[in-house]
N, C-alpha and C positions, 0 to 999 in steps of 0.2 A: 412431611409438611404438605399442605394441601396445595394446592395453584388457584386457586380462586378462592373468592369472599363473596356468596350468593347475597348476603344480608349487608354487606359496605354496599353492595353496587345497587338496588334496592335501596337504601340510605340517599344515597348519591341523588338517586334520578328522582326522590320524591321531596330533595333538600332543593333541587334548584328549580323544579315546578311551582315553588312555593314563596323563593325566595331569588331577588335579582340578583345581589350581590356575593350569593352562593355558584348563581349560575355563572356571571361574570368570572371566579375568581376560577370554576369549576371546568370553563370552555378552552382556560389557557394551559389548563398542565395536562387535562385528559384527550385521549384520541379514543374514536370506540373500538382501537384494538386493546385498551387495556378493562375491556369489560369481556367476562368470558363466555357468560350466558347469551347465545342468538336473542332473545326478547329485547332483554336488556340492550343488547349493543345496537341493535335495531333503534329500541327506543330513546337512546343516546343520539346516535345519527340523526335523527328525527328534529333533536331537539337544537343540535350545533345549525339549522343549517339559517335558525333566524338569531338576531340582533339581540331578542329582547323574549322570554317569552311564558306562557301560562298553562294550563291543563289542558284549556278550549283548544290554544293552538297548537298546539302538538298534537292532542286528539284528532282533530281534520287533518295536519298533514298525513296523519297514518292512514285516516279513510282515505285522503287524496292516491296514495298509492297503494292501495289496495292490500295492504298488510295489516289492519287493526285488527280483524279478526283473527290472525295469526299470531299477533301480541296476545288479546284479551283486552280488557278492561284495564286503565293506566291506571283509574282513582286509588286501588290498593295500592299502591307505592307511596302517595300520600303519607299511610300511616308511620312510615319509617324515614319521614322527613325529620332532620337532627342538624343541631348548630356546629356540629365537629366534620363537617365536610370538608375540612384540611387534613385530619386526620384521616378520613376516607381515602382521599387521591392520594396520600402518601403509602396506603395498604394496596391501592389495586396499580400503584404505581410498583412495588415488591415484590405483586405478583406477577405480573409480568413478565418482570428481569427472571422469575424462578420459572416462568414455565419457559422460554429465550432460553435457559439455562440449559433446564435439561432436555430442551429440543434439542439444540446444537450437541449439547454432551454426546446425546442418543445417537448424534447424525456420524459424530467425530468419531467415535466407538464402531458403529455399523462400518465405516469404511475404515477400518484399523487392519485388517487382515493385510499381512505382508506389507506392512508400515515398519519404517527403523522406529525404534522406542523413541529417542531423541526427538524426531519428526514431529510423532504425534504427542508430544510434551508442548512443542511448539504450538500445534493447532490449539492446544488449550489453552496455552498462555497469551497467544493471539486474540483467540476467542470471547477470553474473559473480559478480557481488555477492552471491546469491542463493545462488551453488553448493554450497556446503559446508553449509549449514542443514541439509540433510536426509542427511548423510553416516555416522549414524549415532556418531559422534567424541564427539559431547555427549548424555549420558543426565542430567535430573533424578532425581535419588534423596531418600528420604524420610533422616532421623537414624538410623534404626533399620537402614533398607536400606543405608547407606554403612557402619556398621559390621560389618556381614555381609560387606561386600566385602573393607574391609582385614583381618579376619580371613586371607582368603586370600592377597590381593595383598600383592607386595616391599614392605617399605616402603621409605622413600627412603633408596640408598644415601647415606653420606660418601665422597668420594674424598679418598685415602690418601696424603699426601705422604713419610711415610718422615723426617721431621725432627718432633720434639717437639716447636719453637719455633712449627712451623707445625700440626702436628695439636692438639697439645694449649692450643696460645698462643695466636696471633689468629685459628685459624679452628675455633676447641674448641668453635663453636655453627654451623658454616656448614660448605660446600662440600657440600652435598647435589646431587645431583641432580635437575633440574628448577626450581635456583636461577640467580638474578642475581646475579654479584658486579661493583659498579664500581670501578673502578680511576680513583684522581683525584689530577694532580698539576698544579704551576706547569709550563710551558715550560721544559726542559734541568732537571726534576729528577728525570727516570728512569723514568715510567708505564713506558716500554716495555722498559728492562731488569728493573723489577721484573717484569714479568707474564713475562717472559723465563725469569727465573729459577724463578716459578713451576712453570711450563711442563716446566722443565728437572728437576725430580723429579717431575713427574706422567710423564712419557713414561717414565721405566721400567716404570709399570703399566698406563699407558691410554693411547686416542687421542685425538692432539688436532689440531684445524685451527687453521689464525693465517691471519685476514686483514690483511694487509699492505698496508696503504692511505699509509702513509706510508714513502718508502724499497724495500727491495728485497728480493726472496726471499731470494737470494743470501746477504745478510748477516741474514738470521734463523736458515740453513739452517745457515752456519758454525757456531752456539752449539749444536749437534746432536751428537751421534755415533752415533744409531738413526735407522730410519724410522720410528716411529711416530707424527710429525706429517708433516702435509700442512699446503704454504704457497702462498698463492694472493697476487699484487701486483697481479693483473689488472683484478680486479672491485671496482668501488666502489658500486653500485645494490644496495638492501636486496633486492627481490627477487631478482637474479641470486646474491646472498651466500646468501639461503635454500635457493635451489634447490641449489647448491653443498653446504651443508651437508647437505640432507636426501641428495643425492648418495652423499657421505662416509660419512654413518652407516648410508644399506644397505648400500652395500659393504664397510666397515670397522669399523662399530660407533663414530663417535665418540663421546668422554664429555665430551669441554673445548673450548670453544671461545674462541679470542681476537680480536676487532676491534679493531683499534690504526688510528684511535681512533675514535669515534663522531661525533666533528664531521666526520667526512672522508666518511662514508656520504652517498650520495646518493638518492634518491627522486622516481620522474616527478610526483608530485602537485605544484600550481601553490601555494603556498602558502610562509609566511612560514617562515623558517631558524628560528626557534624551535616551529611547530609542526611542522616537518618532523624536529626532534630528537627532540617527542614521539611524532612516530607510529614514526620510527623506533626508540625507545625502547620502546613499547608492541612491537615486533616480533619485537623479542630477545626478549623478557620469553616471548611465546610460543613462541618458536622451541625454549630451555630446556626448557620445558613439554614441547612437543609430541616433544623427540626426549629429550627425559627426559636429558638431559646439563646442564654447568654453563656458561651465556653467560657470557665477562668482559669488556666494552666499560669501554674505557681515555675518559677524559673528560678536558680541558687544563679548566685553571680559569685563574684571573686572580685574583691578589692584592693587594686595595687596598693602593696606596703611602702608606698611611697608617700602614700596623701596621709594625712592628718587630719584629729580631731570629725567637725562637721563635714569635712570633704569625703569623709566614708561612706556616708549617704549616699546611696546607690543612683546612678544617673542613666542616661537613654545607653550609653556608649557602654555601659558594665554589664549589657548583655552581651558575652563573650562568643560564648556557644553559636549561635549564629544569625547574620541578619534578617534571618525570614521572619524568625520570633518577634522583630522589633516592626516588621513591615507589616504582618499579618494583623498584629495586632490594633483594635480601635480609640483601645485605652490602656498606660501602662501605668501602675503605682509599684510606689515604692516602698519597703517598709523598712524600720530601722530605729534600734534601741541604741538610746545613750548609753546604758550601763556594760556595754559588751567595749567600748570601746576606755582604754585605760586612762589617757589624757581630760574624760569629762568627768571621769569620777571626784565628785569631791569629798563622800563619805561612804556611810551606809544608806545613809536616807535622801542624799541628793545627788543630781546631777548635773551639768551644765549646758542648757542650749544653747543655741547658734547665735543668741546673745550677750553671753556670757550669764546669762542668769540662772538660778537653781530653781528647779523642777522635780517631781520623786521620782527617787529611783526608780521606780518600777513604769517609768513611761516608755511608752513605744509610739513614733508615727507611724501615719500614713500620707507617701505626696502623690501628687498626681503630674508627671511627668512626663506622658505622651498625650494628647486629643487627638484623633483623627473625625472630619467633618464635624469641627464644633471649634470656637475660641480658643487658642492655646494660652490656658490661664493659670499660672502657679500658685500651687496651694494645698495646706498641711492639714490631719486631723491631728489632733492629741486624744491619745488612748492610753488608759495605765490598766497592766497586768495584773491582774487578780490569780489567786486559786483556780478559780471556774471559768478562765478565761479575760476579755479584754472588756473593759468597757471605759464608756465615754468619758475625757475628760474637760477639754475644749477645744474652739476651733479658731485655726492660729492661718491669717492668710496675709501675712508682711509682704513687702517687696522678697525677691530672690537673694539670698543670703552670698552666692555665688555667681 
């Protein structure tokens, strides 16, 4: 794999010559040590050292110290000015870490002679550890300096379902980007065809990956009639899933991603399945973050056979597995059929909601159960099961039944 991107960094310098808001968002995650080319990193430096700035001014600071003609001529950078200069700082942010990588590797290795094996395990697991700290990615800012920033910078998109029940209903405070949504149901009462469904009106706008950990591409791929998801069944190890993702979103730009389900992800670390939930919980959480899309890790719960009827309906506290899942995340829904549970049934064709009233059998909710930074406001969709998946039936927002 190569250690530098001649044509991002290029992009980069002729994206924020062009544009303020490029350069603003461009001045807080890059350093010119993450530019590899002298020219370049020169004319990076150049450019951080004003406020605000254009081709004129940076051109004279370079005459001013007497390096322009050891650049050249800036204007051709120009032509590789591009609106994906987030994308950019997230590549030459990568490179970095790999060329950091195999510096230190090179350094650990060259002094390895008459090292105990055990030792220099250690330098590397130290090492690794280490990597990213100085990658420029995390800047402190004062109260004063971070509103300076969002002044300029996107604020955080919503992503757009295209149904009311879902924009303006149970996700009328959520689905930003660079959120968590959990997705939490009993065994056989649809986490996966709800987040299906989801799925299934976000792909007219956006891209999305589905990790497919339980089950088969194949039959994710069928609920499709575009390509704008990518489905993987392959991969169950949280780093391999990351890598994959960050894959995805250079080449493609993802926005949404689905893991069905989070108990099935794996992790090399030696450690207990409930802290292995949280770290792997803690990694989605960043993962959102870092590619500024929406994670939705699907979660199985278990429901004490003590409760009855409507009380089965899965709540903040039937996340068993563990509390990170319920912390990390910014929104949690719930899903849950009538017809799985035996006391609502009242035939073949009906069921009984939390009203005592009949509904088809074939209905599933969705509630909306946790908000984080938004109104904590209760409230259901009605979806009924089809062959080909879930589609709308009404939208149902009573006082809390509980």
């Amino acid at each position: 794999m190569e250690q530098y991107a001649q044509d991002i960094e290029e992009m980069i310098i002729g994206s924020i010559l062009v544009d303020d808001e490029a350069f603003q968002y461009v001045k807080d995650v890059l350093t010119p040590e993450h530019f590899y080319f002298n020219n370049n990193r020169t004319v990076y430096e150049h450019c951080i050292k004003f406020e605000n700035i254009d081709v004129l001014i940076v051109e004279q600071s370079l005459k001013d110290d007497e390096v322009l003609d050891v650049v050249g001529n800036i204007y051709p950078y120009l032509e590789y000015r591009s609106i994906r200069y987030e994308y950019g700082c997230q590549v030459l942010i990568e490179k970095k870490i790999l060329r950091d990588a195999v510096k230190g590797a090179t350094d650990i290795i060259r002094s390895a002679e008459d090292t105990d094996p055990y030792d220099l395990i250690d330098k590397f697991n130290r090492y690794a550890t280490s990597l990213g700290e100085a990658t420029g990615e995390v800047v402190s800012l004062t109260p004063s300096q971070i509103r300076e920033r969002d002044k300029v910078r996107p604020k955080s998109e919503k992503l757009i379902f295209g149904s009311d029940m879902l924009d303006n209903g149970i996700f009328a405070d959520s689905m930003k980007r660079g959120q968590t949504v959990l997705t939490i149901a009993d065994s056989g009462h649809g986490k996966t065809q709800a987040s299906l469904y989801l799925a299934q009106c976000l792909v007219k706008r956006y891209k999305v990956a589905w990790f497919q950990l339980e089950g088969y591409d194949s039959e994710t791929a069928a609920r499709f009639d575009n390509d704008n998801i990518f489905i993987c069944d392959t991969i169950y190890d949280i780093e391999k899933i990351k890598r994959e993702a960050r894959r995805l979103h250079k080449e493609h730009g993802i926005d949404y991603i689905v893991i069905d389900y989070v108990q099935n992800v794996e992790c090399s670390q030696n450690i207990s399945k409930t802290e292995k939930i949280e770290y792997i919980s803690k990694e989605i959480q960043k993962l959102a973050k870092e590619l500024n899309c929406i994670c939705n890790p699907l979660s199985q719960v278990t429901i004490e056979g003590s409760r009855r009827g409507w009380e089965n309906e899965p709540r903040y506290n039937d996340v068993r597995w563990s509390k990170q899942l319920k912390q990390d995340a910014d929104l949690m829904v719930s899903v849950f059929r009538p017809s799985r549970i035996e006391e609502l049934i009242e035939n073949e064709e009906y069921v009984k909601d939390w009203r005592g009233e009949l509904i088809p059998y074939n209905s599933v909710f969705m509630k909306q159960v946790k908000v984080r930074h938004g109104q904590q406001e209760w409230k259901r969709i009605h979806l009924l099961h089809h062959e080909d998946g879930l589609k709308p039936y009404a939208t149902v927002t009573p006082n809390a039944p509980f």
